[in-house]
N, C-alpha and C positions, 0 to 999 in steps of 0.2 A: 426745463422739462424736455424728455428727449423725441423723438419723433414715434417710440415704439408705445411710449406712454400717452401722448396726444391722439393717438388712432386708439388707444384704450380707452378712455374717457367716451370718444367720439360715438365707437361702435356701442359700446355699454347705451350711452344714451340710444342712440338710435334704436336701438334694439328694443329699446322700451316706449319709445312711441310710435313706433312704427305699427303697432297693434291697434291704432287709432284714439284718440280721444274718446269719444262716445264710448270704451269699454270698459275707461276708469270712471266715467259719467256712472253707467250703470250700476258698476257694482258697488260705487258710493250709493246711489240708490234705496239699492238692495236690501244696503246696510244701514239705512234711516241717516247715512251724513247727510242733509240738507236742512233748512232753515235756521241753520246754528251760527252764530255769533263769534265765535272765539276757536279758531282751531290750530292743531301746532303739527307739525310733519317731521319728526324725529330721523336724522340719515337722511333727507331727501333726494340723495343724491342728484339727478336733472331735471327735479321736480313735476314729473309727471303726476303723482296724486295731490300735489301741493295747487298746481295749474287747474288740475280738472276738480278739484274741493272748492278754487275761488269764484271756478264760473257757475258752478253749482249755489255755493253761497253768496251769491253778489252783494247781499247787504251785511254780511260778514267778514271778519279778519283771519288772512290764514298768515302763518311763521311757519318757514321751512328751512331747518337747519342742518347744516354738514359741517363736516372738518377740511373736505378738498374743496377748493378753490375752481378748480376746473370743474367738478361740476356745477360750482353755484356759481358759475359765466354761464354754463349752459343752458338753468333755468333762468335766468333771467333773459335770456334772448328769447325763450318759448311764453317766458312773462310779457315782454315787448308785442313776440308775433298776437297773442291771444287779448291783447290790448286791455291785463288786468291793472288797475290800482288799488288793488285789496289785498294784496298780497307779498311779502317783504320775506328774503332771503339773507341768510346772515350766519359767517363762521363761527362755530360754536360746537362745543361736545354736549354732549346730553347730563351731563354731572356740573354744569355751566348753568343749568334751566333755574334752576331756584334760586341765583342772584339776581336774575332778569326778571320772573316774574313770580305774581304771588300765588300764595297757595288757592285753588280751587278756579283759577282764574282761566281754565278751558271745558269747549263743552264734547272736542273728540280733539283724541290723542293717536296719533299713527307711527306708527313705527316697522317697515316693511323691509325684510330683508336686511335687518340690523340686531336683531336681538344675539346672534351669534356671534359676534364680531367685541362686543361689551359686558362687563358687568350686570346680565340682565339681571340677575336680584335687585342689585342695588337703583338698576334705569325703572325696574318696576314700583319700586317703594318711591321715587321721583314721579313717575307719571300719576301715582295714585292720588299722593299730594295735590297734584296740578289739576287734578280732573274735579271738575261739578260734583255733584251727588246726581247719581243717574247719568253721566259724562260716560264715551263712547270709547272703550280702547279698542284698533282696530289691528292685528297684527297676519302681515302676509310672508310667505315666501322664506317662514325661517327654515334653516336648513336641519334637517335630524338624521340621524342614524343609518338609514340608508343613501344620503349624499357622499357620507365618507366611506362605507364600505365599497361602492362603487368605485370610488376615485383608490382606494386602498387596490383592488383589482386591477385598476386601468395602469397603476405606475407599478403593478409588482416586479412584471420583466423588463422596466426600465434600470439602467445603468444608474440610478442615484440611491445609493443605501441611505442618505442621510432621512430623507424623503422619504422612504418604503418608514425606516424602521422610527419616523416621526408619525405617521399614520397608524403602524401597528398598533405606536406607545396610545393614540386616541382613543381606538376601537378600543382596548383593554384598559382604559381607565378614563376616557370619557371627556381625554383636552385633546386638545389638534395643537403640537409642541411648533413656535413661534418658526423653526427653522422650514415646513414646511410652503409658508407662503414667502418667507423674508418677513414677517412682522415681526414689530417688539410685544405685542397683545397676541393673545392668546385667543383661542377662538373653540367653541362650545358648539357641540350637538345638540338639543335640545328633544323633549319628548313632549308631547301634550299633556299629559298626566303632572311629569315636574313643572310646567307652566299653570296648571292649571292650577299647584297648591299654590305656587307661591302666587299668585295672585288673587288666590281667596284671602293667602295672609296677610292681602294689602288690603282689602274688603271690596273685592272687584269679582265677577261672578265670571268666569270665563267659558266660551263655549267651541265645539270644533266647527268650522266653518268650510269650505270647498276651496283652494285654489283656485285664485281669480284675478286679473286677467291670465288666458293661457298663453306663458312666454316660450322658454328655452329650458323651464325644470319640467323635470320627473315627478310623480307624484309618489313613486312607490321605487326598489330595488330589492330583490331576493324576498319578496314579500314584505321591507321595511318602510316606512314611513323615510320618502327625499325629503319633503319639505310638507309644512304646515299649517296650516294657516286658522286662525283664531279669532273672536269679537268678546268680548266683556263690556261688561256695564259696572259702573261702580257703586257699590247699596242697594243693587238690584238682582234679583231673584229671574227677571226676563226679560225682555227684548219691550223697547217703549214700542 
């Protein structure tokens, strides 16, 4: 790993706990995660809502799972400082979840600032599986339609056509084409509306929630929806 990527990892974390503990306390809160038994953290990246869900849950099991390495060192150091044993970090993709464990077998499902980046139909017909009946799906900080219009403006008078005219191809048909970031995966706008059928079609009741905690996103662009954030319940009609 190079030095330009180690300060990536590094800052990304810090930046997200740097908002304090007690603000991911809260807004798990908010959102009824506490006295639950079983929970799973999709993308955890440095496990900040993985960390603050365990000390919240003390006599519960949380699973927080990534694909980078470098962040699951980082939460496991914040596992260490916060002197959790309820809580276990492990490389793994989210299409990986159903060899590991069985169907119905969580009681909240998070997934923050990853639905973009994957397969979300397919991660959502996975989580629905996984979830209780009445089971919590929590989702923050997915990025929508004004995240990329924005970035579409910031790079137009930039010297890299390959970039402008990958962003264009998004805005007019709705993928962000792989060449834009250097991924091999593609990466999806999302709207509340499309999240919200497709997780009725999992039998999951989804609702719009407020961005929370306030990081480094936007909530809005040219009047567009940056980012989104969400709460479902699964077989339920409303909030336990």
């Amino acid at each position: 790993m190079t030095f330009k990527e180690d300060k990536f990892y590094i800052d990304y974390s810090e930046s997200r706990y740097k908002v304090g503990i007690d603000d991911y306390l809260g807004v798990l809160k908010k959102h009824g995660i506490t006295n639950k038994k079983m929970i799973l953290d999709v993308g955890c990246g440095p496990g900040q809502w993985t960390v603050a869900s365990a000390i919240l849950n003390s006599n519960g099991l949380l699973y927080g799972i990534d694909n980078k390495e470098q962040f699951l060192e980082i939460a496991e150091k914040y596992k260490d400082f916060y002197k959790l044993d309820n809580c276990f970090f492990s490389k793994m993709s989210y299409a990986d979840l159903p060899d590991h464990f069985e169907q119905g077998s969580f009681d909240v499902i998070l997934c923050n600032s990853v639905l973009q980046y994957i397969d979300y139909e397919r991660a959502i017909d996975i989580y629905s599986k996984l979830l209780k009946e009445g089971g919590i799906l929590l989702l923050f900080w997915n990025t929508a339609f004004g995240y990329y219009i924005e970035l579409f403006f910031k790079t137009l008078f930039q010297l890299n056509l390959k970039r402008n005219l990958a962003l264009l191809r998004m805005v007019s048909l709705g993928t962000l084409n792989e060449i834009v970031f250097n991924k091999k995966e593609q990466e999806y706008f999302l709207s509340y509306k499309r999240l919200k059928n497709v997780c009725h079609n999992n039998g999951i009741i989804l609702e719009r929630i407020e961005n929370q905690p306030k990081l480094n996103y936007k909530d809005k662009f040219m009047g567009f929806d940056s980012i989104i954030s969400c709460r479902g319940v699964k077989g339920k009609t409303c909030y336990n």
